[in-house]
C-alpha positions as CSV (number, residue, x, y, z in Angstrom):
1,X,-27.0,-142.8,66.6
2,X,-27.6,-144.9,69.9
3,X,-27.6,-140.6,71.9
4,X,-30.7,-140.0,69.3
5,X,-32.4,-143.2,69.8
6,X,-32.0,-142.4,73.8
7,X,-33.0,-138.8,73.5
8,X,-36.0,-139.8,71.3
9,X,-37.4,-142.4,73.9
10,X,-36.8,-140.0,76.9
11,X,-39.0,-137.4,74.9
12,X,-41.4,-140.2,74.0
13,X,-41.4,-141.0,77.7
14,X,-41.5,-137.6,79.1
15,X,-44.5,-136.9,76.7
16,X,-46.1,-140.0,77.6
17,X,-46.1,-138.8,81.8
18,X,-47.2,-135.5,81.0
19,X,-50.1,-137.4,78.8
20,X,-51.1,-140.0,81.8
21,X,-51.0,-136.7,84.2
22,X,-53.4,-134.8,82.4
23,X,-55.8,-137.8,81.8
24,X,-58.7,-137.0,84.3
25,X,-61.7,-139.2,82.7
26,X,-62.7,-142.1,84.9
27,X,-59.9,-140.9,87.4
28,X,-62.6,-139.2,89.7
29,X,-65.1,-140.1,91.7
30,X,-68.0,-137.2,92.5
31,X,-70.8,-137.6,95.1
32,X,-73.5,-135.4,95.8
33,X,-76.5,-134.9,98.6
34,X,-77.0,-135.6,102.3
35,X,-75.2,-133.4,104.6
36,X,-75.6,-135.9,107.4
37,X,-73.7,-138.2,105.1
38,X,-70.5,-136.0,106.0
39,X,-68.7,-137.7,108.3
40,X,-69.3,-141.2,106.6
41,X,-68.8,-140.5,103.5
42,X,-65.3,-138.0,103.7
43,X,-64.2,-140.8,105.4
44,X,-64.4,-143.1,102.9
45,X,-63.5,-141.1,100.3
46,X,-60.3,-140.2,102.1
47,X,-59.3,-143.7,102.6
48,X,-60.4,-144.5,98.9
49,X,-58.1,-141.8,98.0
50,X,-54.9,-142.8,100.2
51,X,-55.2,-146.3,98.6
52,X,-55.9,-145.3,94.7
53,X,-52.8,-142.8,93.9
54,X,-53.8,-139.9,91.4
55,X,-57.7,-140.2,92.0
56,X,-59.7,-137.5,93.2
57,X,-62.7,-137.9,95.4
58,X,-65.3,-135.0,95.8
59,X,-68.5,-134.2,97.7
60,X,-70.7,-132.0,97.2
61,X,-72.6,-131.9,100.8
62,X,-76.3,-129.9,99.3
63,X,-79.0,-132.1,100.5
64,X,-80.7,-135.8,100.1
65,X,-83.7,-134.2,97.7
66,X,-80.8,-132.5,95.7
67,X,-78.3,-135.2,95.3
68,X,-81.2,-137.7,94.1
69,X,-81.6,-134.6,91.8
70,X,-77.9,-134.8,91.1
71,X,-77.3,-137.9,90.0
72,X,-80.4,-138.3,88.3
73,X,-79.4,-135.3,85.9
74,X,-76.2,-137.2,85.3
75,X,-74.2,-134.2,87.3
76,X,-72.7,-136.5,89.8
77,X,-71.3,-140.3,89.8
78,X,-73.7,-141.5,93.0
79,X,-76.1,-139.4,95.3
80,X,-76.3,-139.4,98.7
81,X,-79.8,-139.6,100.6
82,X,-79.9,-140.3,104.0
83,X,-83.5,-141.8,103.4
84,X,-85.2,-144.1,101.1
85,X,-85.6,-143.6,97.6
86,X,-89.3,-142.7,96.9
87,X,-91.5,-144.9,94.2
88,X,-91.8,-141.8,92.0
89,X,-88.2,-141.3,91.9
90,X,-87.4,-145.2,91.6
91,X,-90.0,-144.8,88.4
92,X,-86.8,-141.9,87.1
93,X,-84.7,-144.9,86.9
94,X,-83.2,-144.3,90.1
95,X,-81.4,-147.1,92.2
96,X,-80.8,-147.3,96.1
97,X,-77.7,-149.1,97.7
98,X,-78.5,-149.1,101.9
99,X,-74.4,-148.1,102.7
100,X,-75.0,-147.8,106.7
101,X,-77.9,-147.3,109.3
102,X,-77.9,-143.9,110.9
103,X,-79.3,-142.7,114.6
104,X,-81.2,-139.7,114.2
105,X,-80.5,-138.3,117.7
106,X,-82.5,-136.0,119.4
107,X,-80.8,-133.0,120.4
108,X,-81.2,-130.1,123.2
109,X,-79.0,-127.9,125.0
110,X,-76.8,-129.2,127.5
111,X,-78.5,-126.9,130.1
112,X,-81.7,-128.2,129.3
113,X,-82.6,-130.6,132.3
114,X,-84.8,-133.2,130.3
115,X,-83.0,-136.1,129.8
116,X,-85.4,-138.9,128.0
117,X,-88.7,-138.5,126.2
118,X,-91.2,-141.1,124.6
119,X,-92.1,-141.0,121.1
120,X,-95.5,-140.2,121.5
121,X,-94.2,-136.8,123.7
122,X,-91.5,-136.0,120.9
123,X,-94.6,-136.1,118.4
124,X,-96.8,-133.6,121.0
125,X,-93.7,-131.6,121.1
126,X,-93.5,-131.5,117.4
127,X,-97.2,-130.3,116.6
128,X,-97.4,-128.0,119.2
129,X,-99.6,-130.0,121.5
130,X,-97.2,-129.9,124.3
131,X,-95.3,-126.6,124.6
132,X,-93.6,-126.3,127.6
133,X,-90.3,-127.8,128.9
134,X,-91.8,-128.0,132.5
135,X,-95.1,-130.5,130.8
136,X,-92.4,-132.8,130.3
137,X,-90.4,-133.3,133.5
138,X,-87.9,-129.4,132.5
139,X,-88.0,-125.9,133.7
140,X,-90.7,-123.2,132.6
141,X,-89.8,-122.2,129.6
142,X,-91.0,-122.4,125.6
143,X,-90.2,-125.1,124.0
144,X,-88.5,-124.2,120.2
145,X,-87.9,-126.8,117.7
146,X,-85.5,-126.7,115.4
147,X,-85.5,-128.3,112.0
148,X,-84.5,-128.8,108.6
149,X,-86.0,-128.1,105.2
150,X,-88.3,-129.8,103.1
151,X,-86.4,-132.1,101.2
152,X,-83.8,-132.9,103.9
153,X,-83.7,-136.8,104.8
154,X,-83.2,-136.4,108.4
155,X,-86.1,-134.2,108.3
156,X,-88.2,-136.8,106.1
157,X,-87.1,-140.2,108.4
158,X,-87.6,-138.2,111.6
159,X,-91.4,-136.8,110.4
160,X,-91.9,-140.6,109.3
161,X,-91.1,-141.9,112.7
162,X,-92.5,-139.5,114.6
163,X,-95.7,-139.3,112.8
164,X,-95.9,-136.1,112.3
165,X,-95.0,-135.3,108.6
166,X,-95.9,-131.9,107.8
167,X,-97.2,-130.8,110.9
168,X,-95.0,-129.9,112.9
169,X,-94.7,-126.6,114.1
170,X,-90.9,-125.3,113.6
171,X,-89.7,-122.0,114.9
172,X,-86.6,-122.6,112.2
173,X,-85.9,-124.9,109.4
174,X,-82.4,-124.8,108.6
175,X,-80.3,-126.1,105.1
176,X,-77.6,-128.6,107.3
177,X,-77.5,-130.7,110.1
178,X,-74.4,-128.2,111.4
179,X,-76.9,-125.8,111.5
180,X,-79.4,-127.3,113.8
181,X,-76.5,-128.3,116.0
182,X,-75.4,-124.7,116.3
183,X,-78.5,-123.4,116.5
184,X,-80.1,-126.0,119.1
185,X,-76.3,-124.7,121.0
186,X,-77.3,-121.4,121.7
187,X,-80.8,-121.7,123.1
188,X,-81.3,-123.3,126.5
189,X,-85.2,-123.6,125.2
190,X,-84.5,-125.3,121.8
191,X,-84.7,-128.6,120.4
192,X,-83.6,-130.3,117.0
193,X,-82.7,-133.8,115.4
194,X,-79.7,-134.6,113.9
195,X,-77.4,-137.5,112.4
196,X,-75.7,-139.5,115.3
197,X,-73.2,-139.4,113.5
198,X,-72.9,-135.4,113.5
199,X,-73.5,-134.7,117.4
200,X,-71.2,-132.5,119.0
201,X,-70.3,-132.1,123.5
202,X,-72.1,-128.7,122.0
203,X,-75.7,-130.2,122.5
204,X,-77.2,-132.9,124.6
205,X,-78.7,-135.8,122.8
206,X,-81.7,-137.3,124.6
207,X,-82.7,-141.0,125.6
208,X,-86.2,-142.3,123.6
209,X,-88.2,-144.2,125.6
210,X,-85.4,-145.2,128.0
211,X,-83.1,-145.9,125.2
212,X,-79.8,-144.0,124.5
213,X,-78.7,-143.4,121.0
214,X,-75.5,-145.2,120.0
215,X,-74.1,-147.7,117.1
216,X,-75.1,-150.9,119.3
217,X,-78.8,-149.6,119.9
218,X,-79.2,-148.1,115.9
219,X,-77.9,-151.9,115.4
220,X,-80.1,-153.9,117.8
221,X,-83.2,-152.0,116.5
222,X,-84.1,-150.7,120.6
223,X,-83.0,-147.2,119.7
224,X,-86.4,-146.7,117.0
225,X,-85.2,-143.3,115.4
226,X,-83.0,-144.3,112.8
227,X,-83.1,-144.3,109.1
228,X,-80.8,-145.8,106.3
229,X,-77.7,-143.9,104.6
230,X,-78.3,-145.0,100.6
231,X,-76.2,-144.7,97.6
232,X,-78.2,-143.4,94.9
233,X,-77.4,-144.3,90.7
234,X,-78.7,-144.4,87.5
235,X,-80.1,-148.1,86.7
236,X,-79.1,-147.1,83.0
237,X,-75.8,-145.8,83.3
238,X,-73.0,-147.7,84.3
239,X,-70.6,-146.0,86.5
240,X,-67.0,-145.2,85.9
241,X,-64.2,-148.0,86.5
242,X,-63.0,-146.0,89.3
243,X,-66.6,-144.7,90.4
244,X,-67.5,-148.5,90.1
245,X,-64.4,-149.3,92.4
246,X,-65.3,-146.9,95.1
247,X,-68.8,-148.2,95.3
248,X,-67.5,-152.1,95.7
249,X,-65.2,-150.5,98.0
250,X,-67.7,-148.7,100.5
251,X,-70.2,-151.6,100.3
252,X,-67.7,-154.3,101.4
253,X,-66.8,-155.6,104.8
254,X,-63.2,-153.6,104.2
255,X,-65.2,-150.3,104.6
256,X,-67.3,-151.7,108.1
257,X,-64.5,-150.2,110.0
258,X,-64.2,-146.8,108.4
259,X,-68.1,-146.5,108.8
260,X,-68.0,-147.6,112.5
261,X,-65.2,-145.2,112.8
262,X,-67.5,-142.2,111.2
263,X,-70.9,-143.0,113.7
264,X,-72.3,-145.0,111.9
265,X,-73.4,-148.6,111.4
266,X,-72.2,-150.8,108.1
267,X,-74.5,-152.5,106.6
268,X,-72.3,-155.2,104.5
């Protein structure tokens, strides 16, 4: 009698695992949006993971303007926009969490022999008003910016500071911040912007007005071309215990170093 009873609860046990295994509801977190989130975001997800056995983390890297899209469809547990939320899109019922401050650095090829602009000759570069490399302390040569698309957040907070939303004059708009960086690579005439967080030995990031990009100028405010890295949910939808534990997670002071880590700077 006492074997049955033990082979019952094994069974009972056994079935119980298999059960728990297959569970996956509220044991996932998915994020969707800003490709210059990347680095920052991974990050944190793969430390959230290492320290929550048996939860999966996802990210979905297609774009700030499509993860606020995302997540505002209820296809995602928290967007990603590396710019501010919009009033129309606040109006959706649409919620911004600022996770980090991001550089957006100013990127030419390592050849290129300009090594600081202003602001004010970024923006003349931008519209076409200045169009040679040599008008601004290069060689002779044409200048050709690099961009993103419409709907990108780096390209939004970089028209914004700049001052030159939608008019500027791009040779390419590209889908990823990668993309710039490879692109802006292989030209020696080329120039882009792109997440501090993202730049590579590939490219040459440039100083602003005497200033050089890094985590202690984005912090100090000196380094002006920089734009927040939000969190984007539903004000009417409660997240998921476990989405709700990575999002106290990433904006605690346990997360500051992981962000650091990534390029970027924590906010909390």
């Amino acid at each position: 009698m006492k074997k049955i009873i033990s082979i019952a609860l094994a069974a009972l046990l056994a079935l119980t695992v298999l059960v728990s295994c297959g569970k996956t509801e509220g044991s996932s977190v998915s994020t969707d949006g800003s490709t210059s989130m990347e680095k920052v975001i991974g990050a944190l997800g793969e430390k959230f993971q290492a320290d929550n056995k048996g939860v999966t983390f996802t990210y979905n890297p297609t774009g700030s303007g499509s993860g606020i899209t995302a997540v505002a469809e209820g296809r995602c547990d928290i967007g990603l926009s590396s710019r501010a939320l919009k009033d129309s899109e606040k109006a959706q019922g649409l919620t911004e969490t600022i996770l980090a401050l991001d550089g957006i650095a100013i990127v030419v090829n390592p050849a290129n022999a300009v090594e600081d602009l202003t602001l004010d000759e970024i923006a003349k570069i931008c519209t076409g008003e200045i169009t040679n490399w040599k008008d601004v302390g290069g060689a002779d040569g044409e200048i050709v910016l690099i961009g993103r698309e419409a709907g990108s957040g780096t390209r939004d907070g970089f028209e914004s500071i700049t001052g030159t939303k939608d008019t500027c004059k791009y040779r390419q708009e590209l889908t990823s911040t990668g993309d710039v960086i490879t692109t802006v690579a292989g030209n020696a005439n080329a120039i882009g912007y792109a997440s501090l967080a993202s730049v590579k030995d590939s490219v040459k990031a440039l100083r602003v007005g005497g200033v050089t990009p890094t985590e202690d100028t984005v912090k100090d405010g000196s380094y002006v071309v920089q734009r927040p890295f939000v969190l984007v949910t539903k004000s009417d939808k409660k997240l998921s215990d476990t989405a709700q534990k990575f999002f106290d997670y990433v904006t605690s002071s346990a997360a500051a170093d992981v962000i650091a880590k990534a390029g970027a700077v924590a906010i909390h």
